[in-house]
C-alpha positions as CSV (number, residue, x, y, z in Angstrom):
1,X,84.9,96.0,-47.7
2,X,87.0,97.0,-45.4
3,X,85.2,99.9,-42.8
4,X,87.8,102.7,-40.9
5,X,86.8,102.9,-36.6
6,X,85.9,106.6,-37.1
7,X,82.4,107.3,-36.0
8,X,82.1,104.0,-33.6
9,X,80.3,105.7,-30.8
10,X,78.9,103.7,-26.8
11,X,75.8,104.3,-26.6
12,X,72.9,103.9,-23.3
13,X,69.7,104.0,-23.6
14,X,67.7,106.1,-21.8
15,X,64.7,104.9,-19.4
16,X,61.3,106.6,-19.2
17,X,58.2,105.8,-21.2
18,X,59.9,106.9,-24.5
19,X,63.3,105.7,-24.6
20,X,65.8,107.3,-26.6
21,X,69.7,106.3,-27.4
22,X,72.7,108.8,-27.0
23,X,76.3,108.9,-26.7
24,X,78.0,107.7,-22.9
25,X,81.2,109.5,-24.1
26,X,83.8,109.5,-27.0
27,X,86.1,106.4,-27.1
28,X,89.7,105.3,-27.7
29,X,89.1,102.1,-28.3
30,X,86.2,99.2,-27.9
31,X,86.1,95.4,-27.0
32,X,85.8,92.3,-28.8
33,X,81.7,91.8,-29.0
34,X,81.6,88.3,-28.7
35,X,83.8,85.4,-28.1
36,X,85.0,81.8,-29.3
37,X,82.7,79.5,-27.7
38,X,84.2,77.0,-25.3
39,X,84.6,73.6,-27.1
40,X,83.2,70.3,-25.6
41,X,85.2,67.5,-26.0
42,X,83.1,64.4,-27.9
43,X,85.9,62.2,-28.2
44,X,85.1,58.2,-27.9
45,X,87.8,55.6,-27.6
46,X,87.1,54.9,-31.1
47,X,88.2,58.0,-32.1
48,X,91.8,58.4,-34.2
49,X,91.5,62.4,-33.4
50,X,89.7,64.2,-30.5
51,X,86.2,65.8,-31.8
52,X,84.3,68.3,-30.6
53,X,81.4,70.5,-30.3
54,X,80.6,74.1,-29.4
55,X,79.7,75.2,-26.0
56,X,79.1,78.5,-24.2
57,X,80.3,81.9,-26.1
58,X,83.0,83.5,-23.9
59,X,82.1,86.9,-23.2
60,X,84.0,89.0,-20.6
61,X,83.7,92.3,-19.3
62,X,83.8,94.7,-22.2
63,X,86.7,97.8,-21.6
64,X,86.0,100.8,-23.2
65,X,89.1,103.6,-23.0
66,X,87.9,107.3,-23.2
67,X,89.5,110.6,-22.7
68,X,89.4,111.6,-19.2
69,X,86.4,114.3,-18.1
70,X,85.0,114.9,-14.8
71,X,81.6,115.5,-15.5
72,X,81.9,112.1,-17.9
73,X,83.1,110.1,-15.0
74,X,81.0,111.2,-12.4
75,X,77.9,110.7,-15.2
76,X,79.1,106.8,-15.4
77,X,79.7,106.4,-11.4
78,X,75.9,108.0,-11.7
79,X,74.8,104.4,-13.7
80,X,76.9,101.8,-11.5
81,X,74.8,99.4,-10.0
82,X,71.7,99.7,-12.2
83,X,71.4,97.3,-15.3
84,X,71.1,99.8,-18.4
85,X,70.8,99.0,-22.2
86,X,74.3,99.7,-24.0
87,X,75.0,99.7,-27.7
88,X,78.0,100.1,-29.7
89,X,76.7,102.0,-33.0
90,X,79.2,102.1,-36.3
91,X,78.3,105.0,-38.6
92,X,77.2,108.4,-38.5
93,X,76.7,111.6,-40.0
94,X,78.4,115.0,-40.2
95,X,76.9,118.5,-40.7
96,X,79.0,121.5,-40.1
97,X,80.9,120.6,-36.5
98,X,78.3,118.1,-36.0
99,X,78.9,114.3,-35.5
100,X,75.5,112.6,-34.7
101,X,75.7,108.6,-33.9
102,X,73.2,106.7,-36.5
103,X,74.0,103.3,-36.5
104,X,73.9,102.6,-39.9
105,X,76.7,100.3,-40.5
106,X,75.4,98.0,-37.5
107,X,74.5,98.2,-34.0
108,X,75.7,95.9,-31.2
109,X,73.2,95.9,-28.3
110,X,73.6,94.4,-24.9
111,X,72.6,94.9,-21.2
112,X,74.6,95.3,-18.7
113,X,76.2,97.1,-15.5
114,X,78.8,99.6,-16.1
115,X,81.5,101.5,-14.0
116,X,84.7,103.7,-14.7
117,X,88.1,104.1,-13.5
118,X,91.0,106.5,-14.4
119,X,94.2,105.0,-15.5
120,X,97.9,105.5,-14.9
121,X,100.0,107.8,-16.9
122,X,103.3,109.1,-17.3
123,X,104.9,112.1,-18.1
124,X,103.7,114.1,-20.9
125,X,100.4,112.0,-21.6
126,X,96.4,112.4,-21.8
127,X,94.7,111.1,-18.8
128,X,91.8,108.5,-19.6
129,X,89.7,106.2,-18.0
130,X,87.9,103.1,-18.5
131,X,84.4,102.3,-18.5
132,X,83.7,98.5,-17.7
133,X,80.8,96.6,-19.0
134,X,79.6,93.7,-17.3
135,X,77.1,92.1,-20.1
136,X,73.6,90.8,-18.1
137,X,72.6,89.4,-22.1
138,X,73.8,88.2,-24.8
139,X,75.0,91.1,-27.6
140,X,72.4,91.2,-30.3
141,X,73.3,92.5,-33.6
142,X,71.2,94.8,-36.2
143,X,72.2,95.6,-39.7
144,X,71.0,99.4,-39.2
């Protein structure tokens, strides 16, 4: 079955002696989270057809796109240079004017070093940014 992006949130958690998840910002749009793996090539001279196995998972920087906000940006600049724990949650829930991030569709988890930029625009157009992930781990996936 087939699952619409709404309620996909970014997550960090939070450091301390009790850490706790919540929301970096809301986003456009979210990366791949994960990659082909590079393919070794096994071929002998006896082989009719080249054969090979898997190598290394690719795995660049991951782009998220989000609405541009001062107090957003200057939050993210706040985390550059330190490596955090990131998630990207699917599913929430909804009370009143409330959207809370739960995860409960899966949850992509990952360290990594973040910072933001703002993008161009043109006439007549929002203004967003993008926050850049560089993974330190691989992305580990829970059902809930």
């Amino acid at each position: 079955m087939a699952r619409s992006t709404y309620k996909t949130f970014l997550m960090i958690q939070s450091t301390g002696t009790t850490p706790t998840w919540g929301k970096v910002a809301d986003i456009i749009d979210f990366p791949n989270l994960g990659g082909e793996p590079e393919l070794i090539d096994v071929t002998s001279l006896s082989d009719a057809m080249r054969h090979y196995v898997p190598g290394v998972q690719g795995n660049e920087g991951l782009a998220f796109t989000m609405n541009y906000s001062s107090a957003v940006y200057s939050t993210i600049k706040g985390y550059k240079g330190t490596d955090r724990k990131y998630a990207v949650w699917f599913g929430g829930t909804v009370s009143g004017d409330t959207l809370t991030p739960t995860g409960s569709e899966g949850k992509f988890e990952f360290n990594g070093d973040i910072d933001v930029y703002v993008n161009g625009a043109g006439v007549n157009a929002a203004t967003t940014m993008t926050a850049t992930i560089a993974p330190s781990t691989d992305i580990s996936f829970s059902a809930s």
